[in-house]
C-alpha positions as CSV (number, residue, x, y, z in Angstrom):
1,X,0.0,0.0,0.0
2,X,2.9,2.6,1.1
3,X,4.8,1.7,-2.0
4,X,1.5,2.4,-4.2
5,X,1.1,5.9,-2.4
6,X,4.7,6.8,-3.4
7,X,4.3,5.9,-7.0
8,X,1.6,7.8,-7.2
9,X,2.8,10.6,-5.2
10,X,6.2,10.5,-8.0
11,X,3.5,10.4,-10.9
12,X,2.1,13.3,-9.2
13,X,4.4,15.2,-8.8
14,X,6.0,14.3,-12.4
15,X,2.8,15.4,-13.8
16,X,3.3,18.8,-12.2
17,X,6.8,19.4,-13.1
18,X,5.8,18.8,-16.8
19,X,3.1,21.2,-16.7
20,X,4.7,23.6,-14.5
21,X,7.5,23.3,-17.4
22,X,5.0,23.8,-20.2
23,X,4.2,27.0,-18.4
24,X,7.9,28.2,-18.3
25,X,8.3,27.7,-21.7
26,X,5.5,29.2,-22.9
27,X,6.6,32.5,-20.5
28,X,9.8,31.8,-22.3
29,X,8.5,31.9,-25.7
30,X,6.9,34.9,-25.3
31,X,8.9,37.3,-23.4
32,X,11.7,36.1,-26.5
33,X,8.9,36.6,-28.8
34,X,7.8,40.3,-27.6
35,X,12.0,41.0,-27.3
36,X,11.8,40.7,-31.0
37,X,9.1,42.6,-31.8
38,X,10.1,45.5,-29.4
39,X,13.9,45.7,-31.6
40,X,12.0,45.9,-34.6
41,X,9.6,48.8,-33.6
42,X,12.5,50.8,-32.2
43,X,14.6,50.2,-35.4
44,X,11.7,52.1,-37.1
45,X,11.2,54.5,-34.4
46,X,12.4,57.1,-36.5
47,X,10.2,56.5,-39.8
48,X,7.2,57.6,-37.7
49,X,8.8,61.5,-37.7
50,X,8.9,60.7,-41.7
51,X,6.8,62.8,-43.6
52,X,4.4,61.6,-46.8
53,X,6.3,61.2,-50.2
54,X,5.3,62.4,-53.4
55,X,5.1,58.6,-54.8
56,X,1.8,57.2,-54.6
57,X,1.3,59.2,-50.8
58,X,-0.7,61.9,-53.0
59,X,-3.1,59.4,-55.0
60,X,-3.2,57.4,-51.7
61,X,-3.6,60.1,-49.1
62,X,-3.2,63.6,-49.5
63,X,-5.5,64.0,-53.0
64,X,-7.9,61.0,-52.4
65,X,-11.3,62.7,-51.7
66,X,-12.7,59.1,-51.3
67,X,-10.9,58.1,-48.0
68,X,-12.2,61.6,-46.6
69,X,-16.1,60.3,-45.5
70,X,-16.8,56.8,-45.0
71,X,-20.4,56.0,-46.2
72,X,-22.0,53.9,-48.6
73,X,-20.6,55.7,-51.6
74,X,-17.2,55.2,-50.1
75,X,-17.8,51.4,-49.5
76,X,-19.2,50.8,-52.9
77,X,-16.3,52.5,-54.8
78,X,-13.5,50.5,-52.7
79,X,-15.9,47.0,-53.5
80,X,-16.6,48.1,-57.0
81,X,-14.0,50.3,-58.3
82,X,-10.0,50.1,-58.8
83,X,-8.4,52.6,-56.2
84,X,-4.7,53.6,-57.8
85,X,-4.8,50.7,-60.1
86,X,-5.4,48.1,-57.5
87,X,-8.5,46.4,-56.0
88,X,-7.7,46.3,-52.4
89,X,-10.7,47.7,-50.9
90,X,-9.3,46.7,-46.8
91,X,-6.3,48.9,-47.3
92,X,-8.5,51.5,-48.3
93,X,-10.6,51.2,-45.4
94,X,-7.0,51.3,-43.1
95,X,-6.5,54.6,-44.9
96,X,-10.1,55.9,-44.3
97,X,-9.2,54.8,-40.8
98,X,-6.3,57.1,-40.3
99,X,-7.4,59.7,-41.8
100,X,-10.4,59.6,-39.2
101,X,-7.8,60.0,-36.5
102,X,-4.8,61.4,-37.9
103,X,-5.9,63.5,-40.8
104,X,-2.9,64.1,-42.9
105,X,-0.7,63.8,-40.3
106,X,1.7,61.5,-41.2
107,X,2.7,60.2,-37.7
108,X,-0.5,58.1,-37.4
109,X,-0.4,56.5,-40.7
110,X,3.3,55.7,-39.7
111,X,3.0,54.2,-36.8
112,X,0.6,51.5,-38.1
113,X,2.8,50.5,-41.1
114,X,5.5,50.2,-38.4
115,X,2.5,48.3,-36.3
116,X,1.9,45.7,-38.6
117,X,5.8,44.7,-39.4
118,X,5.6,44.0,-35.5
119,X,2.8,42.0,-35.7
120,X,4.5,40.2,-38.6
121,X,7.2,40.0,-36.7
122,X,5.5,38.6,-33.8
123,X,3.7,36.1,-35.9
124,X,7.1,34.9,-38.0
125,X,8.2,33.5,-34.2
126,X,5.3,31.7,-33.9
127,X,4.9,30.6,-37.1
128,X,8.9,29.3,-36.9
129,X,7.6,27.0,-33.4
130,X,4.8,25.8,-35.2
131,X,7.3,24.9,-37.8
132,X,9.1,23.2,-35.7
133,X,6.3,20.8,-34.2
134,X,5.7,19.3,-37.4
135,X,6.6,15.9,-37.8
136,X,9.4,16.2,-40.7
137,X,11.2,19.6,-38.7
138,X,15.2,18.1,-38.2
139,X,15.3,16.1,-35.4
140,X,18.5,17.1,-34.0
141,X,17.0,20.7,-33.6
142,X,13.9,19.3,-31.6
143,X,15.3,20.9,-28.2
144,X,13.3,23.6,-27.4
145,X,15.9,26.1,-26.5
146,X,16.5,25.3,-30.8
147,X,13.0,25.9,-31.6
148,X,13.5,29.4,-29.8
149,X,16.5,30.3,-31.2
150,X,15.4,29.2,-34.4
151,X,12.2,31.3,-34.1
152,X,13.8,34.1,-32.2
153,X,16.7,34.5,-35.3
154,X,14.1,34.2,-38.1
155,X,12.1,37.0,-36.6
156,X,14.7,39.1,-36.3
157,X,16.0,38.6,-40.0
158,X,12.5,39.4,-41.0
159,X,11.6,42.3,-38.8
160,X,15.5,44.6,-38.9
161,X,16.0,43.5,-42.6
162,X,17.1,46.9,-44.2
163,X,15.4,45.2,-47.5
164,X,12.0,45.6,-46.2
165,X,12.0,49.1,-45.4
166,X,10.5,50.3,-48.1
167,X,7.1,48.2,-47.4
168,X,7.2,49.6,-43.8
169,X,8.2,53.3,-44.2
170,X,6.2,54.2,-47.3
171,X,3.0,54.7,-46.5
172,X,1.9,53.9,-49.6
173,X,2.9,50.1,-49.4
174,X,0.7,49.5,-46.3
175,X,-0.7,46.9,-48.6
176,X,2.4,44.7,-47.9
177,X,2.6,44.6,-44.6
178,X,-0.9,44.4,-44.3
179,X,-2.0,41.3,-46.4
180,X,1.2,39.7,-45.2
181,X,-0.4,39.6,-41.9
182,X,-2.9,37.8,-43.0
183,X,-1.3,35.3,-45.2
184,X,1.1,34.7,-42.1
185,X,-1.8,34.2,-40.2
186,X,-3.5,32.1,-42.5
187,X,-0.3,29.9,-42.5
188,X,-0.1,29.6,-38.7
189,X,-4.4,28.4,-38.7
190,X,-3.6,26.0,-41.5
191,X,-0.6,24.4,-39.4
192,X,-3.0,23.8,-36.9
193,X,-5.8,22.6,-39.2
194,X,-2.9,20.1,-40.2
195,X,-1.8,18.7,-36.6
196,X,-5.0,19.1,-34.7
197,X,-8.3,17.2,-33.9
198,X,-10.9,20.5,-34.4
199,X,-9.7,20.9,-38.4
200,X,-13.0,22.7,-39.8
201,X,-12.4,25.5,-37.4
202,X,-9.2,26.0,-38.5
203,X,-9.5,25.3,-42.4
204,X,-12.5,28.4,-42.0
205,X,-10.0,30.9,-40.3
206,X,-7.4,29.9,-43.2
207,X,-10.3,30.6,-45.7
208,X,-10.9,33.7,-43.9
209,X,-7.5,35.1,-43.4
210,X,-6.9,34.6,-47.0
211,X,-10.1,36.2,-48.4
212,X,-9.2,39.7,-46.0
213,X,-5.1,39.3,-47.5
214,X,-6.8,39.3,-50.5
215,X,-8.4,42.3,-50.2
216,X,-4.9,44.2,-49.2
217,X,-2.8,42.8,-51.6
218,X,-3.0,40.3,-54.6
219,X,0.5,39.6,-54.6
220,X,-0.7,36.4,-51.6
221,X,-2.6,34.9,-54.5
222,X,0.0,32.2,-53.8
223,X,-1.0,31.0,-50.7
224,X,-2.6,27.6,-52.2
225,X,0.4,27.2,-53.2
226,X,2.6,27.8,-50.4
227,X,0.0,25.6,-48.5
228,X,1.0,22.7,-51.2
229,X,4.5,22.9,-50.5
230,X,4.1,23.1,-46.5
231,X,2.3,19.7,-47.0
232,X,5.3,18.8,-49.2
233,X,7.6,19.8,-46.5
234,X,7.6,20.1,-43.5
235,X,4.2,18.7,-42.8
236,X,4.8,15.4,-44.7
237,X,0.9,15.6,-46.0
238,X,2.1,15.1,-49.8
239,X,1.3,11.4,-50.4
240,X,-0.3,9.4,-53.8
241,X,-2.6,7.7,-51.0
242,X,-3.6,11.5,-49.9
243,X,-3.7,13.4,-53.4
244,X,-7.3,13.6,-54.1
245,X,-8.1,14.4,-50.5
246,X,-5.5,17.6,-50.7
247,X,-7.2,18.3,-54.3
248,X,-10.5,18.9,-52.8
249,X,-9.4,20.5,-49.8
250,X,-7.3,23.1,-51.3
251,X,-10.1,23.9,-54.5
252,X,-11.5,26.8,-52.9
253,X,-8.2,28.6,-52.3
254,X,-7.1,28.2,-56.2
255,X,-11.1,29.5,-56.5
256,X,-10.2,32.7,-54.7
257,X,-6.8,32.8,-56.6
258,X,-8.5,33.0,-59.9
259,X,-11.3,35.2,-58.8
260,X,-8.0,37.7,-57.2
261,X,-5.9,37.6,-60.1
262,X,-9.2,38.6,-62.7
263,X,-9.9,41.6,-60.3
264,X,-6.0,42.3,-60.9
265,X,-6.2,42.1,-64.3
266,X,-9.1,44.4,-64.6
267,X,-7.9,46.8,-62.3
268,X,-4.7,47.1,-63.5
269,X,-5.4,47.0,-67.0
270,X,-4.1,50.6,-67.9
271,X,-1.1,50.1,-66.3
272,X,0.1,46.9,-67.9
273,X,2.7,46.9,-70.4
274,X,2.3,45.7,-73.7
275,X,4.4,43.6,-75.8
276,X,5.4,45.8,-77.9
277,X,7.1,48.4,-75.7
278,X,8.6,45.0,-73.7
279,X,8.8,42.0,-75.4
280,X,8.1,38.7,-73.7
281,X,11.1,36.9,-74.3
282,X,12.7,40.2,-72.7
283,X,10.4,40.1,-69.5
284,X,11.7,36.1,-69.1
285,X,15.4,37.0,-69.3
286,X,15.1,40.1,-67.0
287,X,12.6,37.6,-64.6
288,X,15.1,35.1,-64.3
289,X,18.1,37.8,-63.5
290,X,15.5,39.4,-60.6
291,X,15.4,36.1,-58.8
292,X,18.8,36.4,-58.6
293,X,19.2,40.0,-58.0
294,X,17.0,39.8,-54.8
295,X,18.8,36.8,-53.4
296,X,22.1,39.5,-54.1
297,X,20.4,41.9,-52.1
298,X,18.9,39.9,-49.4
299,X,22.5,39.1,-48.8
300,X,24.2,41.7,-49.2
301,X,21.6,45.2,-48.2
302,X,23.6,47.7,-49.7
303,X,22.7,50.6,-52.0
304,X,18.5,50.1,-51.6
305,X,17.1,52.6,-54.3
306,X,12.9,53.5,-54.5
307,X,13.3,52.1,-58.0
308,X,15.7,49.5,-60.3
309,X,14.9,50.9,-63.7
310,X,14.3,48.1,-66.4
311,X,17.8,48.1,-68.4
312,X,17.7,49.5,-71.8
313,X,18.8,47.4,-74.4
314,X,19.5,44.1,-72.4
315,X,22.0,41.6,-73.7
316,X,21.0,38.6,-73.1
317,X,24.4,36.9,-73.2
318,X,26.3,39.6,-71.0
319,X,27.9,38.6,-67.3
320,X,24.5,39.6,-65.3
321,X,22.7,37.5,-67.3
322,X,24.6,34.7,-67.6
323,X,25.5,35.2,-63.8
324,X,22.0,35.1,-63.1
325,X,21.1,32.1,-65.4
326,X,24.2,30.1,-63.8
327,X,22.8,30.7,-60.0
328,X,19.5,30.1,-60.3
329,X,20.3,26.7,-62.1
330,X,22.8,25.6,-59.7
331,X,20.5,26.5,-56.7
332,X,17.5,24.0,-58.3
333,X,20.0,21.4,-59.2
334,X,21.5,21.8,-55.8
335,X,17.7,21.8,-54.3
336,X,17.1,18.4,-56.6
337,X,19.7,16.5,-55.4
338,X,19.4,17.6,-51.7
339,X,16.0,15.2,-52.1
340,X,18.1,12.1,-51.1
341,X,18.4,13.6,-47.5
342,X,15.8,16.6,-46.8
343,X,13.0,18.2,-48.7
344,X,13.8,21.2,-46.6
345,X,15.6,22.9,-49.6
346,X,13.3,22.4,-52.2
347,X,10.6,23.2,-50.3
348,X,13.0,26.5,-49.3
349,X,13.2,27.5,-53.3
350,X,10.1,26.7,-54.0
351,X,8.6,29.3,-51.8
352,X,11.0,31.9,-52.7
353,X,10.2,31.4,-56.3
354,X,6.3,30.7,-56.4
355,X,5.9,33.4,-53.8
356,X,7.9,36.3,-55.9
357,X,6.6,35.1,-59.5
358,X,3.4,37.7,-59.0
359,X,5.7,40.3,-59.5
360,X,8.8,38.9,-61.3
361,X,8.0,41.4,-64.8
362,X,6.2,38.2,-66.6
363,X,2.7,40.1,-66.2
364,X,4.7,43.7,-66.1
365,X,3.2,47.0,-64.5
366,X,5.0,50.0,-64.6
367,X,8.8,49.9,-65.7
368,X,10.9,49.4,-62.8
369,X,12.9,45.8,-63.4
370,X,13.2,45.0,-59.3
371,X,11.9,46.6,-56.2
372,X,12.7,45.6,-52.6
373,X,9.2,45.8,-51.7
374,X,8.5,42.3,-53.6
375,X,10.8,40.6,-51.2
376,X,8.9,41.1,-48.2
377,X,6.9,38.1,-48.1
378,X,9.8,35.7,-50.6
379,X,12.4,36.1,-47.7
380,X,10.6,34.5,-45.3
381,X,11.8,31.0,-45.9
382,X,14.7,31.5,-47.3
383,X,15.5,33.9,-43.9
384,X,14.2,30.7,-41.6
385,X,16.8,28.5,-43.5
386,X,19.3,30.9,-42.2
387,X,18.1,30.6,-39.0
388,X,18.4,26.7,-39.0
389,X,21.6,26.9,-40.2
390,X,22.9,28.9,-37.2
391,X,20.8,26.9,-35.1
392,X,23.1,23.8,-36.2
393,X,26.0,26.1,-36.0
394,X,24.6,27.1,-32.4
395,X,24.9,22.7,-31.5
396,X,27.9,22.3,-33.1
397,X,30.2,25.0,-31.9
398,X,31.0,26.9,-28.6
399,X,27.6,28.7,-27.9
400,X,29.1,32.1,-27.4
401,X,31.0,32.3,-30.7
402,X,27.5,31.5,-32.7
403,X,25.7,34.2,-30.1
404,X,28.3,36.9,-30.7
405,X,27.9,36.5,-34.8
406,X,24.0,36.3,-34.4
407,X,24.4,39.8,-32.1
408,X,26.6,41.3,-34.4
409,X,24.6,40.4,-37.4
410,X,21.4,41.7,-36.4
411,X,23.0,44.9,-34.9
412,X,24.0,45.5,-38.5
413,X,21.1,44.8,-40.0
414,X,19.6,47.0,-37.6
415,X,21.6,50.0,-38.2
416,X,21.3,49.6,-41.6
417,X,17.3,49.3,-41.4
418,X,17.6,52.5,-39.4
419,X,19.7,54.8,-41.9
420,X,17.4,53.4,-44.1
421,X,14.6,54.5,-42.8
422,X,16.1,58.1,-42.9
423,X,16.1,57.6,-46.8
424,X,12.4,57.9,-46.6
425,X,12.1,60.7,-44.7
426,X,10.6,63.2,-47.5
427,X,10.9,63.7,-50.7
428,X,14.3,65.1,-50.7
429,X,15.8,62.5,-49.6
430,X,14.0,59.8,-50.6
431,X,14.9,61.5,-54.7
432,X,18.3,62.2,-53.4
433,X,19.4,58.6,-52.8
434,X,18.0,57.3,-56.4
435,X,20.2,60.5,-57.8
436,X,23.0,59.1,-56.1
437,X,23.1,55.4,-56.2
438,X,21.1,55.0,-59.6
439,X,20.4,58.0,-61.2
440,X,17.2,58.0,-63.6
441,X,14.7,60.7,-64.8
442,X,12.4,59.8,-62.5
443,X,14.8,60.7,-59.6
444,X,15.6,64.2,-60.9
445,X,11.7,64.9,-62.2
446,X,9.9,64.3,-58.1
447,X,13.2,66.1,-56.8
448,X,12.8,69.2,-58.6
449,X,8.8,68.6,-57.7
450,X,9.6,68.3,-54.2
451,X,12.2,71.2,-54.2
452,X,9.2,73.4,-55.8
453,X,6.5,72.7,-53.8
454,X,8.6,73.5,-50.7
455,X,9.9,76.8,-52.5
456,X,13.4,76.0,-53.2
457,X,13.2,77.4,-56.8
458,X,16.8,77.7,-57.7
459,X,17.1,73.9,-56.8
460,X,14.2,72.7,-59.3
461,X,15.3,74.6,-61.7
462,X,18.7,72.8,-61.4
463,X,17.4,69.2,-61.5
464,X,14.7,70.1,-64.5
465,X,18.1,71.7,-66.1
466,X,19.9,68.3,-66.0
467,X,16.6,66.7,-67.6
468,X,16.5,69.1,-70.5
469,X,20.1,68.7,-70.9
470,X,19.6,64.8,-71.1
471,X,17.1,65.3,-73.9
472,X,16.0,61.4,-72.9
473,X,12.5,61.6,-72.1
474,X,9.4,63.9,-73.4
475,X,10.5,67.3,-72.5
476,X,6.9,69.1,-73.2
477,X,6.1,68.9,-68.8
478,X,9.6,69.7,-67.9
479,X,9.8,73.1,-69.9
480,X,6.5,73.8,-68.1
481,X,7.5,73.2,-64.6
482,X,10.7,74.6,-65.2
483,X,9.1,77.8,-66.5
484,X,6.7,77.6,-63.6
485,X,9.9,78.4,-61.1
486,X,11.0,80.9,-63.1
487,X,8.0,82.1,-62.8
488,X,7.7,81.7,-59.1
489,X,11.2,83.4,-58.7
490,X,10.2,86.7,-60.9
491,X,12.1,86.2,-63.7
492,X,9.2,86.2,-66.0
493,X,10.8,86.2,-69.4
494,X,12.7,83.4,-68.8
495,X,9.6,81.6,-68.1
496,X,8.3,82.8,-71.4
497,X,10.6,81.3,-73.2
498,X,10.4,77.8,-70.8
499,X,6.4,77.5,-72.0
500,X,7.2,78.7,-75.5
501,X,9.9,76.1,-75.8
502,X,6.9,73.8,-74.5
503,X,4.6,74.5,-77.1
504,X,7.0,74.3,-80.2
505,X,7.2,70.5,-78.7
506,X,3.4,70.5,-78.2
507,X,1.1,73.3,-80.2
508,X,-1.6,72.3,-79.0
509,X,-1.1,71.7,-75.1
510,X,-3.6,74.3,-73.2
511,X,-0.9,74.1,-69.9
512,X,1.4,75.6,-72.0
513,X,-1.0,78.3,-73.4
514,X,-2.7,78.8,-70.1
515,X,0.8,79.2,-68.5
516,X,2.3,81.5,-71.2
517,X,-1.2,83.7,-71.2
518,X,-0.8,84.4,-67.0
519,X,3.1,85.3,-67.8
520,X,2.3,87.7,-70.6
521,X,-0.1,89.1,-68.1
522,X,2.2,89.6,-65.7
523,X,4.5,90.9,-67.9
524,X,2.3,93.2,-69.3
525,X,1.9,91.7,-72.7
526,X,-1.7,91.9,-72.8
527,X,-2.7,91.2,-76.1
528,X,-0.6,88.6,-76.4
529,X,-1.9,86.7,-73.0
530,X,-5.6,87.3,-74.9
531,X,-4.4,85.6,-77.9
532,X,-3.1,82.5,-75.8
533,X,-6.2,81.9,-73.6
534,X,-8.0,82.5,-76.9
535,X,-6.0,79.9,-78.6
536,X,-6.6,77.4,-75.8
537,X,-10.6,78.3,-75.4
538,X,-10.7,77.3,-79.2
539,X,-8.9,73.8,-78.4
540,X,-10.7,73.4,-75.0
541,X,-13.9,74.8,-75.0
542,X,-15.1,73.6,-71.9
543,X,-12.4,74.6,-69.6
544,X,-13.9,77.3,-67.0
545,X,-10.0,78.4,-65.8
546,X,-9.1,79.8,-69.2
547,X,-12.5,82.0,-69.4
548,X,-11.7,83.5,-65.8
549,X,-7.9,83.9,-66.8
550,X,-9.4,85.9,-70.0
551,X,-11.4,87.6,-67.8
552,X,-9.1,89.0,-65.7
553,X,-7.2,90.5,-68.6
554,X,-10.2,92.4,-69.6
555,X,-10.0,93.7,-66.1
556,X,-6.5,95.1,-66.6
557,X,-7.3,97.0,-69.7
558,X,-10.2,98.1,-68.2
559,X,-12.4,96.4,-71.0
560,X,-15.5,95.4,-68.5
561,X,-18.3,94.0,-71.2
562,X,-15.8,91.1,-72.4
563,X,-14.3,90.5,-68.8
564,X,-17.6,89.8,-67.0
565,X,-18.9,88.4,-70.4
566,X,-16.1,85.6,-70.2
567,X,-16.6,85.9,-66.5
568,X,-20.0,84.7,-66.6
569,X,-18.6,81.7,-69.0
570,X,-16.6,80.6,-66.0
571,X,-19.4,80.7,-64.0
572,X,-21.7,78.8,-66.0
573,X,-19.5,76.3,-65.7
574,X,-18.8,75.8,-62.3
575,X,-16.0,77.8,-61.4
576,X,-16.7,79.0,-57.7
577,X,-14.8,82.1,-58.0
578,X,-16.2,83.3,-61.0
579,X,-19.5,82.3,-59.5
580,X,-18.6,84.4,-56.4
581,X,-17.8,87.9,-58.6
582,X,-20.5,87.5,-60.5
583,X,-22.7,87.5,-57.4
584,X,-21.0,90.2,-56.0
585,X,-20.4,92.3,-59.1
586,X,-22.5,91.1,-62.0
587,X,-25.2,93.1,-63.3
């Protein structure tokens, strides 16, 4: 009998210790787990005294009348309508959101983007222990001071990685870190739909997670297929017996796929390139060098630019491409082979690849070649192979050594996530870095915009200079805006001959006229600002700023019958103040 109380006294008290473990460990987790995300909100501390950019912030924010009253026309726009050439109707409403609170305030619509990557972050560590409960995760890492490690380096990659700044510090790519919460946590449900007894509640919040990341971003239209390879590896789901049960049970995700990528299609459908302007077999060479230029830069974080301009006049059989050819085909041979021991790296390069191929330039929009916004979802498994790898390194070597490296590598990263966020700052500097790492037209043209807008006409006029003096793009707008800071500055003849020089390219462009017909006026070339708003009434009728710009001229020569005549044009058409001088002065 005594010997009976003591065995069950030892099973007692073994049951206890086991639990009261499982409760350390979980404490352990997450105190590592909120150490993470707290480096990663602090490393983009300083993006929230960033101010809005003029690169998408302005259709986005600043300009977008929509996000300014939420009601049922706002709701059936965002549902029905492309918003900036994109059908994500739940970023919108995250806008609508902040501009409820915040206004334009940048701060507030800062401090979410930064929000989110911590969430990510947070979610990455728990997505890596999940990982690592499944039954094909390397047995030699199944300690779970590995698993934490593991977890605890992969989040860290992911969340101080100076390569995904740009998703977190431009406001404008709140779709990224938004929908990537939701694929993450559409990964993390269907882990536990995989390993767990209650699977329909589980398979529902996948469904669900995956329908709201679709309506951030399309770029997670891959999620079925990430899924696939999870049961590939590390899940070990993947099996001939198993095939048609997989079939059915993924269906509905390809479903939504399909149903994503025609909404894409449609909404983006004046922004697609054609293949005239870049042909196909062009787009497949320049794909296949991006897959290796990311890997390049998640490697090596140096020189970030807002935008890698597509190369002019690629050959096809230079070092880059040949380099790029030579990688990626000894990274799938080398993936191939690996089969005979671990699916691990297949199952690696497979994500990296299928996850990046929505925007790898096959289906091009716009004209950039790369940006390091595509990567932030791609460099999540290749980032937790890293983090395995160390682990090993952690087992196999004196602990300190392997803690020292990890310490000083994210220390790095983090500095260089930092400065980098200090490239977004405003427009300035955001213009400045592209001019000086990779200049481009672009670079130069939202400079000089920037440097106008804040007043600094001397410095527009310097950065439209070196456009003109390029002569490699349409120089019709840059004579205008050029002529505009002149114009700005006083020296009105100069700006004269900017818009005439704009209308020998383009005789028929009413900015130009319009522009020209205010700088005779202020010149005191009357006649001749009366035949330039003429000329551009003739060519655009219906245009209520050119009547009241005539107007006004008719004022200054004292010639009142034609200037409230032209007036009351103006007004007819909706001009408010030539609606208000006519109330006040017309007869």
């Amino acid at each position: 009998m005594r010997n009976e109380q003591d065995a069950d006294m030892r099973k007692n008290n073994t049951t206890h210790q086991k639990t009261a473990d499982a409760g350390a460990s979980k404490w352990a987790a997450l105190i590592l787990a909120l150490t993470t995300v707290a480096a990663t909100f602090i490393a983009y501390a300083p993006s929230l005294r960033n101010s809005f950019v003029n690169w998408d912030d302005r259709s986005y924010i600043y300009e977008n009348t929509l996000i300014r009253s939420v009601d049922l026309h706002f709701f059936k726009t965002i549902f029905t309508e492309p918003v900036v050439y994109n059908w994500h109707p739940l970023t919108v409403i995250s806008y609508a959101i902040n501009y409820a609170i915040w206004g334009y305030n940048p701060y507030g619509y800062h401090f979410d983007n930064a929000l989110f990557h911590s969430i990510n972050v947070l979610l990455i560590f728990y997505l890596v222990l999940s990982l690592a409960k499944t039954p094909l995760w390397p047995a030699k890492l199944s300690a779970y001071n590995c698993k934490l490690f593991t977890a605890a380096i992969t989040a860290l990659l992911f969340g101080l990685h100076p390569q995904h700044v740009e998703s977190v510090a431009w406001i404008s790519e709140r779709k990224d870190v938004l929908s990537a919460l939701f694929f993450l946590a559409g990964v993390l449900a269907y882990l536990k739909y995989a390993q767990v007894e209650k699977k329909h509640l589980f398979y529902a919040l996948t469904l669900i997670f995956f329908i709201l990341g679709l309506m951030s971003k399309p770029m997670i239209i891959t999620l079925p297929a990430v899924l696939v390879i999870l049961d590939f590896y590390p899940l070990g789901r993947l099996k001939k017996s198993n095939v048609t049960r997989l079939i059915i049970e993924k269906a509905p995700f390809f479903a939504l796929s399909a149903v994503s990528a025609a909404l894409t299609i449609w909404a983006q459908k004046t922004a697609l390139a054609s293949t005239d302007s870049m042909p196909l077999d062009t787009r497949l060479f320049t794909a296949i060098r991006s897959y290796a230029f990311y890997l390049y830069k998640m490697f090596l974080p140096l020189d970030l630019v807002p935008y890698y301009p597509y190369p002019e006049n690629p050959v096809f059989f230079s070092f880059d491409y040949v380099t790029a050819i030579l990688i990626i085909a000894a990274i799938t041979i080398f993936c191939l082979y690996s089969l005979k021991y671990t699916r691990a790296f297949l199952a690696v390069w497979l994500f990296y690849v299928i996850t990046l191929s929505p925007v790898i330039g096959i289906i091009q929009v716009g004209a950039q070649a790369a940006a390091d916004r595509y990567m932030y979802l791609p460099s999540i498994a290749p980032l937790t192979l890293i983090a395995i790898g160390a682990c090993y390194a952690y087992k196999r070597f004196a602990n300190r050594y392997v803690i020292s490296i990890a310490l000083i590598a994210m220390t790095t990263l983090g500095a260089l996530t930092i400065k980098q966020t200090y490239v977004w700052k405003n427009p300035i500097t955001l213009w400045t870095r592209q001019i000086e790492k990779m200049p481009i037209i672009l670079g130069y043209t939202n400079r000089a915009t920037a440097y106008h807008n804040m007043g600094r006409y001397k410095e527009a006029i310097a950065d439209y200079t070196v456009i003109i003096e390029s002569k490699n793009t349409d120089l019709t707008e840059v004579f205008l805006e050029r002529g505009l800071s002149y114009q700005a500055m006083g020296e009105v003849k100069t700006a004269i001959d900017d818009f005439s020089s704009a209308l020998a390219l383009s005789p028929t462009n009413i900015k130009a006229l319009n522009n020209r017909g205010n700088a005779y006026k202020r010149a005191g070339e009357r006649v001749l600002a009366i035949n330039d708003f003429e000329a551009a009434i003739r060519l655009e009728p219906s245009n209520p700023v050119l009547y009241y710009n005539l107007s006004l001229v008719y004022l200054d020569i004292n010639n009142k019958k034609q200037a409230l005549e032209n007036m009351r044009k103006a007004a007819n058409l909706g001009l408010p103040a030539a609606v208000e001088y006519i109330r006040n002065n017309g007869e």
